[in-house]
N, C-alpha and C positions, 0 to 999 in steps of 0.2 A: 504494500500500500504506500502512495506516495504521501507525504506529509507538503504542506503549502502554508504558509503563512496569508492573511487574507492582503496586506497589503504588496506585496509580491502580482498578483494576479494578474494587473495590468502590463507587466513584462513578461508572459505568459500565454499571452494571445498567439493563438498559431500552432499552440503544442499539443501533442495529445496528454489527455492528464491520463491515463493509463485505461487497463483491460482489465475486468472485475475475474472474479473465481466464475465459474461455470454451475447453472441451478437446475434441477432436475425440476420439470412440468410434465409430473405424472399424473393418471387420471385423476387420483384421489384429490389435487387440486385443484384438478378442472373441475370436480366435482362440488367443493366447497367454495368454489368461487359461485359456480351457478347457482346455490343455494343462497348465499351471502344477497348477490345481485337480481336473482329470481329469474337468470337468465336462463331458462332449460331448452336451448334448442338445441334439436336432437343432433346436428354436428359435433358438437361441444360433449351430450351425456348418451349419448345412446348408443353402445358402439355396435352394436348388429347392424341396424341400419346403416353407420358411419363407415364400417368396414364393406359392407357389401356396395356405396354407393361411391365412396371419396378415397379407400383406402384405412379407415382408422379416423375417430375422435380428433378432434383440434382444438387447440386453448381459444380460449376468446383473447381477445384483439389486445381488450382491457384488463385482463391476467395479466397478460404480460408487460403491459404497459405500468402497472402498479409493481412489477417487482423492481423499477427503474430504481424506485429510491435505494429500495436495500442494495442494490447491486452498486450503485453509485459511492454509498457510503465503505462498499467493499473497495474501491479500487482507490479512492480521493479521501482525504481529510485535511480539510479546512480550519486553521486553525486561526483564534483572533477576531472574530466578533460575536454579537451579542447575539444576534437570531438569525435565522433564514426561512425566509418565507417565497413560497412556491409562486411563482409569479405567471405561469403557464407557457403553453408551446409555441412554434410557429414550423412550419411546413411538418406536421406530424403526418407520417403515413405507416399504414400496414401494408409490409411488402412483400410478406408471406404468410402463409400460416405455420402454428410452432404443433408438428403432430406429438399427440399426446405419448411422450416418454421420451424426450427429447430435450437436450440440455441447450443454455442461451446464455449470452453474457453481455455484458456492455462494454461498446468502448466507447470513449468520451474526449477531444477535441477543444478546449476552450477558441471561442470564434471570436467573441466582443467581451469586454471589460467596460461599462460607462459609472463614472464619474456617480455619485450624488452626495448630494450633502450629509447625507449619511451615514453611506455606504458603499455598495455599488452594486449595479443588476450586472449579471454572468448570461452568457448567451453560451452554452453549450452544445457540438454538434455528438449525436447521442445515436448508436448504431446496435443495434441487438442483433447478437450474428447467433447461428443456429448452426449448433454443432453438428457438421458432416456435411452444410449446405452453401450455395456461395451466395446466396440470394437473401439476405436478414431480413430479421420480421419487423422491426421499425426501425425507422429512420424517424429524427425528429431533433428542432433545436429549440431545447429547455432554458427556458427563461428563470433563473432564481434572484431574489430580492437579498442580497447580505447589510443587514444592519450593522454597522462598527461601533 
């Protein structure tokens, strides 16, 4: 894990900030995610029909999108200010699906560094790549709020 100091960050633009550990999305949290979000469509829990029709169950989009933080917190720590608050995305896509038993990781890019009187918003480029595949399940550039 790399350690970063927050005012550091702006001489940092361009780098990648590293590659997380690698997470297993097996069914059983495909399954309590659908439960959690009341999402039961039968791609996601049904694998009879999943494998007879697509090959096998597939995480939701938003599974995997939510394991961003942990995965983030696995590769980067930020050290040096008071809070960080999730400021949201900008070109988020799903650019595959993650089949169920299949590991993913993040890798993460700092893009932008801006200024504020505060603190500063982070523009991160955020790739979830899908072990065995060359094709990742999202692509996206996370916006976080650091208050100093």
């Amino acid at each position: 894990m790399r350690v970063i100091d927050v005012n550091s960050l702006p001489g940092l633009v361009g780098e990648e900030l590293g590659v997380s550990d690698w997470t297993l999305v097996d069914q059983s949290l495909i399954d309590r995610f659908a439960d959690v979000t009341q999402d039961h469509q039968w791609i996601h829990v049904d694998a009879a029909r999943a494998t007879a029709e697509i090959g096998g169950t597939i995480a939701h989009g938003f599974l995997t999108l939510s394991l961003m933080p942990a995965m983030m917190q696995n590769l980067v720590e930020i050290r040096g200010y008071a809070r960080s608050i999730n400021y949201g995305f900008d070109k988020l896509r799903f650019t595959a699906p993650v089949p169920a038993g299949s590991r993913v990781r993040l890798r993460a890019t700092l893009i932008d560094v801006t200024p504020r009187d505060d603190g500063f918003t982070l523009r991160r480029r955020c790739v979830v790549e899908i072990e065995g595949q060359e094709r990742p399940a999202i692509y996206a550039e996370w916006l976080t709020y650091l208050v100093v």
